[in-house]
N, C-alpha and C positions, 0 to 999 in steps of 0.2 A: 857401628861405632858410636857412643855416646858424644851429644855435640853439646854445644852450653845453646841456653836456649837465647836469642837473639834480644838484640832492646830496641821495644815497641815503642814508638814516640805515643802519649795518649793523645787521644782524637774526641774525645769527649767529658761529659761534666757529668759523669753518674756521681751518686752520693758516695761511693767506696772510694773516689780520684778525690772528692774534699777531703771524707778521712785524712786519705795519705797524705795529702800537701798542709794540711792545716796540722799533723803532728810536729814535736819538736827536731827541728834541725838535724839533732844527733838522730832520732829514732828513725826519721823519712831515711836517711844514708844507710842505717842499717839494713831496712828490708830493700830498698834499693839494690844494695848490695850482695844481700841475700838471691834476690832477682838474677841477677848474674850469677849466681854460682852454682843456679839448678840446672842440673841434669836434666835435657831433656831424654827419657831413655828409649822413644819410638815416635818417629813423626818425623814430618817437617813443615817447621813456622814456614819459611821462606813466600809457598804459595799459597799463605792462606790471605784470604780480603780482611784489611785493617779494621772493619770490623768484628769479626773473630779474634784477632791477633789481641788486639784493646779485650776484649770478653776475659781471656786467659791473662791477659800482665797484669791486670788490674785486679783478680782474684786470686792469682798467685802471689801477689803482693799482698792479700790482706789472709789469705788464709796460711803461707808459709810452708807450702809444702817441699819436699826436698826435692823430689822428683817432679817429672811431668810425662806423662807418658799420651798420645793420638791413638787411641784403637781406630785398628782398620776392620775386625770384625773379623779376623780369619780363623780358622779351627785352630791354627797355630797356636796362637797370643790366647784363643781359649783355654785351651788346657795346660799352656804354663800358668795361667793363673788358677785354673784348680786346680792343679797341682802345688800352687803355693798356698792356696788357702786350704788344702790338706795338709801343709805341714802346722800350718798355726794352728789348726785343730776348729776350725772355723765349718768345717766340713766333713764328712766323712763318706768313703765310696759304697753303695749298695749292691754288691757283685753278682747279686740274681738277675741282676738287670742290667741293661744296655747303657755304656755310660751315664748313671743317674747317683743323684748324690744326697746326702742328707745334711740340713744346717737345723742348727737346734741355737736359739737366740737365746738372748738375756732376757727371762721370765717378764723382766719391767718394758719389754720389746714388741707385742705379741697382735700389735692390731693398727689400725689408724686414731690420730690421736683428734676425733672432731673439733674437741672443748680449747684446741692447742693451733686450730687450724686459722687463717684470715683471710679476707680482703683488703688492699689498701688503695683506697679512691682519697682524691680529693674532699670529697664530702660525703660524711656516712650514706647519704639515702641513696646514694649511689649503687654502694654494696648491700645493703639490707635492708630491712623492712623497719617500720619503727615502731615495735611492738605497744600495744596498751600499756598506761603507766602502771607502773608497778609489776609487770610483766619480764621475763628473761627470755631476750628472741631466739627462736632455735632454728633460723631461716639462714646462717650465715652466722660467720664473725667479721665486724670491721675493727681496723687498726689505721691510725692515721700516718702522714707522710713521716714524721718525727717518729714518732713510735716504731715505725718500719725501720726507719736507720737505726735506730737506737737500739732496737730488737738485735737485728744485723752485728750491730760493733761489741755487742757486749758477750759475742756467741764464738764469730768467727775468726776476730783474728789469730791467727797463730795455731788456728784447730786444725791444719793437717803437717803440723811438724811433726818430722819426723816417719810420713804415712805420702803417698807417690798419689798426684791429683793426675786421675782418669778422664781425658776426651772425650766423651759420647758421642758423634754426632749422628742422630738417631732421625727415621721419616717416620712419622703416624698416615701409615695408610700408604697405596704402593707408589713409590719412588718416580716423580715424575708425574702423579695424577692431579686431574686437576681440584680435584679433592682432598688433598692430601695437605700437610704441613712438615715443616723440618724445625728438629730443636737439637739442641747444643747441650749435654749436662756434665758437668763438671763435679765429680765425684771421691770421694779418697777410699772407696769402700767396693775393694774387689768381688763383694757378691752382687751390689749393686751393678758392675758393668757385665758380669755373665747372663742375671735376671735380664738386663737391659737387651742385650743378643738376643734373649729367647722373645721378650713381649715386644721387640720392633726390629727394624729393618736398621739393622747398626752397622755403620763401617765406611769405609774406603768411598763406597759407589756412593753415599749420602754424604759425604766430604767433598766430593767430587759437583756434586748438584752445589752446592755452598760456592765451591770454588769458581767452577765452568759460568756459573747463572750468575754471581754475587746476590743466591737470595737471604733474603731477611730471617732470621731464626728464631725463634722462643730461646729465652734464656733461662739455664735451669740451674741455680746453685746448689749441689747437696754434701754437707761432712756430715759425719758420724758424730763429730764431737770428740770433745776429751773436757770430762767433767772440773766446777772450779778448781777442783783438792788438786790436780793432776794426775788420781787415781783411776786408773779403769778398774769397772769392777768384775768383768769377764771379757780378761782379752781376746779369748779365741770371737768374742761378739762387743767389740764398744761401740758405745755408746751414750746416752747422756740423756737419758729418762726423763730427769727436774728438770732440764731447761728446754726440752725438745719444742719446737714450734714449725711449722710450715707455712709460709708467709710467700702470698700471690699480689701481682701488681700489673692489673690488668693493661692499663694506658700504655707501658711500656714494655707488655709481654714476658715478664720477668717472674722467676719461679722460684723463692729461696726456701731452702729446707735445712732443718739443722736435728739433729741430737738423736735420730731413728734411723737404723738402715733396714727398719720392717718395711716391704707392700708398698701402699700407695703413699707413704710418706716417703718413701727414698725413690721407687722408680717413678719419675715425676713426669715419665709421657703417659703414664695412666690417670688418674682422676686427675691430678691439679694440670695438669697440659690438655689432656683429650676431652675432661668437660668443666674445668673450673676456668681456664682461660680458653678453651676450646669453643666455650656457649657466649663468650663475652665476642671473642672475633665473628660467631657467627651470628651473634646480633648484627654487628657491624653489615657483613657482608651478606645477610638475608638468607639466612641456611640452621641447622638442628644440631648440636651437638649434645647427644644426649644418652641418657644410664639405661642401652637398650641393648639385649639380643637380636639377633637377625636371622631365620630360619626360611629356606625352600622346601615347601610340602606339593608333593606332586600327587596330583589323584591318578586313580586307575586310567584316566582316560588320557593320561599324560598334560593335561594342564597343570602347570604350576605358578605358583605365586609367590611372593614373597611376603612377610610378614616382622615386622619388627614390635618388641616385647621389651618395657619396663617391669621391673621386678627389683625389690631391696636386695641388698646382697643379701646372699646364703636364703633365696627363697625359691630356687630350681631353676635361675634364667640358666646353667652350662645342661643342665637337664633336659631342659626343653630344648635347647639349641642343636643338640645329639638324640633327640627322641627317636629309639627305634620303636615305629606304630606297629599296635597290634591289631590295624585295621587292615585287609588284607588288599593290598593291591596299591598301598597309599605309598610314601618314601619319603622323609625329613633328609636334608642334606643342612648343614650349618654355614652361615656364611660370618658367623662371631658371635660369642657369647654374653658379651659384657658392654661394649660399647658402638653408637652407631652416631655417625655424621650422614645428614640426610640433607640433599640441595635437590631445588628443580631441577631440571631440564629444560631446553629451549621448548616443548609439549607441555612444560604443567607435568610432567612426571615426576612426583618425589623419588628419587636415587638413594642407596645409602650403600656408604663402605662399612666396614670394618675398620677403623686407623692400626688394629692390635695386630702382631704378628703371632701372638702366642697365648696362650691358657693359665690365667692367675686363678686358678679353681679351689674351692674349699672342700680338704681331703675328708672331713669326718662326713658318712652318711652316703657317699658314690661308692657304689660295688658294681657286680654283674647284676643281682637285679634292678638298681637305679638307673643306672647310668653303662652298658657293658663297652660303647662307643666311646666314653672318657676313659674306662680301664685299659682297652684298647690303645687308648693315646699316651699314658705317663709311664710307661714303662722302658722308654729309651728319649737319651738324651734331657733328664728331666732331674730340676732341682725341688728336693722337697723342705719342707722347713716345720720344724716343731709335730714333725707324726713321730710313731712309735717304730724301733724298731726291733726285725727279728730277728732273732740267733743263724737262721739260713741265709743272711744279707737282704732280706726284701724291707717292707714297710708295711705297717698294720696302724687304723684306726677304728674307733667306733664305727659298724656298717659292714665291717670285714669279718665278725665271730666266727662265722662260717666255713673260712676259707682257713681257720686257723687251725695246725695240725699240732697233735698231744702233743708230740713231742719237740713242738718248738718253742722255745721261751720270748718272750718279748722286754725290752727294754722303753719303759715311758719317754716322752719327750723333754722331760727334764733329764733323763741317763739313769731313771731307780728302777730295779725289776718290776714287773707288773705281770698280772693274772687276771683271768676272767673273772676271781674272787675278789679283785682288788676295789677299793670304792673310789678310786680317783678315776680321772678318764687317760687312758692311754696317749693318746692326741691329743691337743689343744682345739679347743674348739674351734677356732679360728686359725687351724695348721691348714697349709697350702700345697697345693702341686704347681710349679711353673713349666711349664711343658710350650715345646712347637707346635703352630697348629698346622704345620705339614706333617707330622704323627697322624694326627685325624683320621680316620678313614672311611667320614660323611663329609669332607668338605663340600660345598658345592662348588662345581666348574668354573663359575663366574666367581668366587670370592675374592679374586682379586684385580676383577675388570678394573678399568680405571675410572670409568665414568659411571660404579656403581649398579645394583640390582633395583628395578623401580617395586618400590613397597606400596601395597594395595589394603595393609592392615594395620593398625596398632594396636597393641595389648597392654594394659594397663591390671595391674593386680599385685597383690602382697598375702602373707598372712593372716585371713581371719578365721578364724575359729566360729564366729557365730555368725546368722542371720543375713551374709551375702551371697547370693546365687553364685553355683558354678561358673556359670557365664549369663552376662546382657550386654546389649549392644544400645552405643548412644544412639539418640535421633538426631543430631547432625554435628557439626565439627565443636562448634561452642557447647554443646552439652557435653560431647566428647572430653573437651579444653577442662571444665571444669571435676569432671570424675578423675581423672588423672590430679587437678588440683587436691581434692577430694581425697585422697589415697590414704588406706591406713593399713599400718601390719605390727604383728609383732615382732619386737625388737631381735636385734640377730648381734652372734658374737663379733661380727665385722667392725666392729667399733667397741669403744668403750662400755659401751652399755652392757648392765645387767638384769634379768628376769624376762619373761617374760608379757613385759608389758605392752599394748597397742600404743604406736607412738604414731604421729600425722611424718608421713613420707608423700608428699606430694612430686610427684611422676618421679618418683623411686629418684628424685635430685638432692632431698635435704640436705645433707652434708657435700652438697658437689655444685651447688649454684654458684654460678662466679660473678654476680651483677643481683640484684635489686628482683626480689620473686615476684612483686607485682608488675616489673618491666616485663621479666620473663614470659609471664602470663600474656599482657597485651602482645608481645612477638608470638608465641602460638598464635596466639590468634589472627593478627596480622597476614596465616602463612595461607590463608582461605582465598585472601585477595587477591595474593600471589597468584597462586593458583591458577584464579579465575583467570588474569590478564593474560596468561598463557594461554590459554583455553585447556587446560589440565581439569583432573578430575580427584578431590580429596580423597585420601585414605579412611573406610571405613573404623572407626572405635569401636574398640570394645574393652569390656572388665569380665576376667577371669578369677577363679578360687579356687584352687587343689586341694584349700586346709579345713571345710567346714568339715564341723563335725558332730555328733547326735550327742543327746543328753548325757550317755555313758562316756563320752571323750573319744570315740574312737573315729576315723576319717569314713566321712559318706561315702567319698570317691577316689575311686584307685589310683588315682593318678599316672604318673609316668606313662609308659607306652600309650595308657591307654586316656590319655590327655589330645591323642591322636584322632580321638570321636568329636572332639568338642573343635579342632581344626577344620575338621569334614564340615560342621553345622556354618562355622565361619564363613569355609569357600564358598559355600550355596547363598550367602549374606551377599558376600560381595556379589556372586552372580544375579544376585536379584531374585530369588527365589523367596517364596513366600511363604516361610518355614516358622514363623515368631506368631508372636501373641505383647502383645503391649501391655505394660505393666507400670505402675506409678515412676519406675527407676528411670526403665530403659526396655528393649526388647528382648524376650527371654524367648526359648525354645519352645516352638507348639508341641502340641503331644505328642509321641515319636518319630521328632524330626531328628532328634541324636541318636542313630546307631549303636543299636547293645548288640548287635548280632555277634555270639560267640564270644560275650561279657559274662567272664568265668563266676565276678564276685556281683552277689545277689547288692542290690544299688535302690534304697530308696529316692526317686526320681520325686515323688511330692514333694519330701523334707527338703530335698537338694535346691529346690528352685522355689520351695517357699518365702515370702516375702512378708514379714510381720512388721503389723502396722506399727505397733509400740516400739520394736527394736529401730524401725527407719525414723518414727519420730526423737528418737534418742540418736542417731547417727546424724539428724540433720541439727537436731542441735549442737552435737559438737564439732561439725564442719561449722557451722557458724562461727562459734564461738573461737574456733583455729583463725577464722579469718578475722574476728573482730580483733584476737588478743596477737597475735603474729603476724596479718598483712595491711589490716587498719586501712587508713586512707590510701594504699598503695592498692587496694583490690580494683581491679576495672569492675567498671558497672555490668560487662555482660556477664561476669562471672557470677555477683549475687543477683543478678536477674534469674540465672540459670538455676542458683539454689534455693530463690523464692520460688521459682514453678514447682522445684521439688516440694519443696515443703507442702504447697498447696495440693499437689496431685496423691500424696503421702495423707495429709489431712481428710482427705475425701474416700479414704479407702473403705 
């Protein structure tokens, strides 16, 4: 039975409770009153803790939605709502497959918007670095306290009239752990809360933690928008392109998002929850929130380890996380793909979860021979967005020609016929799979302990094309600290950017640091100390490369499965086996200590692990130059310590 939703006394002085009291007389009465007249259509206020209850009056009052609906997360409430966003056309059903469904967005829709993204601290240096004059910092955006409100009042009031504000209350990481956190998002956009079901632990039993504990929540505002004209311009997808912005406030755990229901700007327990305020709490509390996969590789002899991997998006972290090796006897199991929250342990053992419940994966380029473990996973229960579709109900993008039969016709992501003759691409570069990752069928056994799998390695690596070894390994944690500073790749369609240019992605965070990147810096570094006082033992570094490539362009190294050789060279690292040779970088592989046995494609191993002097004196001056012109006086000094021995041992080659 529909109940009117109850009236909250306010309990607090957020900036949205001045809005409201400081309007005129007549307009505070109106939405007042409006307050009153919404429908709550599922839930109940009654036992929620008056912090929550204040979270909802106080955004239902500035955003104006008519409805209010509490998801509990059940299959139920899921598929009335695909089923509703199948009538609006917002969706459509893929029948070759296991409940899975296709959204095709508004073309202005298609990515995260970094250039649109913020910080709001008290004082810039807080949030960002303060680039050399005349410089434009790419470390961050800050926005000040004013500017946040005013961001705020000039987007959201009234932006979900006539459109029903969805409950989230969502756990990053499992339900109860002591790792884990709970957030609250408050959404007008029913793809946003079925995504939100599949990438976390949504519903009833995470309401119940809120209620039962009265714990503290991450607040996450998100509308669609409804642009100034009042015109949407693709209803089956609104949205509100010109004014979109996604605005973080760390001090107060607050998450506003406005005018995008793409990705990581609308599901806001993934980057701006899990590492944009995610690495600012774990400054706080002395722990890693950070842009990592996390994989279990067991060797023949049954040892296994854990390993967690920085990587830019769209540069193989779901690849690597799903590796089936073609080393025989070896076995990758996945314990997440995209992000890792890493604490000690009372040993000095780094720990890391997964906070993701689910697979936000980039569809163009995963097939059977990439990836067979992710095609394996997105074919039941799975939302896709902006691929191609076929005339027989399934999905096709760039990476699938193969699979493609004469007689099926495909439809682009925009809805125009397309053919293998066609010059457009089928998929959007940056089309997605959101899938369970109980589909899986590498998870590892532990992926969802609570107190985490302890990680014995990092991986650090992106994109390059020229002049960086397959793999080297730091010589200790601060040299490590600084190669991950260090980090460059070419750019990927996960964001705005275009071409293929090398841009500095230091530890695959650029667009995800939620605090000041030379604090960030000194906290890695800090985490050595940690350690020690534990009597714990560091995770060994390392820098990896799947993309070099010979004069003709084509890739040295096979990668995928067999990305599985260069894991093996690792485990023998951390065992302490005496496999390397020292090199100006870092340590690279001695003569065949990497495993080609039964390496089908012939591998030049000199060029691969070649080290030119000229190209590293050109790499270290533009690491330089990144630090002087984007970290400036915020660099710790062990980090250019760490870049002058480069430079010097580089020099002397």
């Amino acid at each position: 039975m529909l109940r009117i939703l109850q009236r909250i006394p306010i309990i607090n002085s957020s900036p949205l409770h001045h809005h409201l009291i400081s309007q005129p007389s007549s307009q505070s009465l109106r939405l007042i009153r409006q307050l009153h007249s919404l429908k709550l259509l599922k839930g109940d206020t009654a036992r929620l803790p008056a912090s929550l209850k204040t979270f909802i009056e106080e955004n239902a009052r500035l955003c104006q939605p008519d409805n209010i609906h509490i998801c509990d997360g059940s299959e139920a409430e899921n598929e009335t709502m695909l089923a509703s966003m199948q009538a609006a056309g917002t969706i459509s059903p893929l029948p070759k497959y296991d409940n899975c469904w296709l959204a095709r967005t508004n073309p202005a829709d298609v990515a995260r918007v970094e250039s649109r993204t913020f910080i709001c601290t008290e004082k810039r240096e807080d949030a960002v670095c303060t680039p050399a004059e005349g410089v434009t910092g790419m470390l961050g955006n800050w926005i000040s306290p004013v500017d946040y409100e005013s961001s705020i009042m000039k987007r959201f009031p009234g932006s979900m009239r006539g459109r029903t504000m969805y409950v989230i209350p969502f756990s990053m990481g499992p339900i109860g752990s002591p790792l884990s956190k709970i957030g609250v998002e408050l959404t007008d956009s029913q793809y946003v809360a079925c995504s939100m079901r599949i990438m976390t632990r949504m519903g009833s039993a995470v309401l119940n933690e809120i209620v039962d504990k009265d714990v503290d929540f991450i607040k996450c505002l998100h509308s669609v928008g409804t642009p100034e004209s009042g015109k949407v311009e693709m209803e089956s997808w609104p949205c509100d392109p010109q004014r979109t912005i996604i605005l973080h406030k760390p001090d107060t755990n607050e998450i506003v998002s406005y005018g995008s229901a793409y990705g990581g700007n609308a599901l806001l327990g993934k980057k701006c929850f899990a590492l944009r305020i995610g690495s600012t709490i774990a400054r706080r509390e002395g722990w890693l929130a950070e842009h990592m996969l996390i994989l279990a590789i067991t060797a023949p002899n049954g040892t296994k380890r854990y390993i967690a991997a920085a990587f830019p998006s769209a540069c193989g972290k779901t690849n690597l996380a799903m590796m089936k090796p073609t080393l025989p006897g070896f076995k990758v199991e996945c314990v997440g793909d995209d992000i890792a929250w890493m604490k000690f342990d009372a040993n000095g053992n780094l720990r890391a979860i997964n906070p993701e419940y689910g697979f936000f994966g980039v569809a163009p380029g995963t097939s059977e021979a990439t990836n067979p473990n992710a095609m394996a996973t997105i074919h039941k229960n799975t939302m896709f967005t902006n691929v191609a579709a076929t005339s027989d109900g399934g999905i096709f993008w760039e990476g699938l020609e193969g699979d493609l039969k004469p007689d099926i016709t495909v439809t682009d992501w925009l809805g125009k016929p397309w053919s293998p003759a066609s010059t457009t691409k089928a998929a959007h570069p940056n089309s997605r799979f959101c899938t369970p990752i109980t589909n899986c069928p590498v998870m590892d056994s532990q992926w969802e302990h609570p107190d985490g799998v302890p990680i014995t390695a990092i991986l650090f690596g992106g994109r390059r094309p020229e002049g960086v070894p397959l793999v080297y390994e730091a010589f200790d944690w601060k040299h490590g600290v600084m190669l991950g500073s260090a980090m460059r790749s070419e750019a990927t369609a996960a964001a705005e950017h275009k071409g293929k240019v090398i841009m500095h992605d230091p530890m695959a965070m650029r667009p995800f640091f939620g605090y000041n990147f030379g604090k960030y810096l000194e906290h890695w570094l800090s985490m050595e100390k940690r350690c020690e006082k534990l009597g714990g033992k560091m995770p060994k570094v390392f820098h990896v490369n799947w993309f070099r490539k010979d004069a003709g362009g084509k890739f040295l190294w096979p990668g995928f499965g067999e990305n599985s050789r260069v894991l093996d060279w690792i485990i023998k690292r951390i065992d302490g086996e005496n496999c390397f040779q020292q090199t100006p970088i870092g340590n690279i592989p001695s003569e065949n200590s990497i495993n080609l046995n039964g390496l089908n494609t012939a591998v030049d191993m000199k060029e691969l692990f070649s080290i030119d002097r000229d190209f590293w004196l050109k790499e270290t001056e533009d690491i330089q130059k990144f630090y002087n012109d984007q970290v400036g006086q915020d660099l710790p000094c062990e980090i250019q310590n760490e870049l002058n021995g480069l430079k010097e041992r580089v020099g002397k080659m």
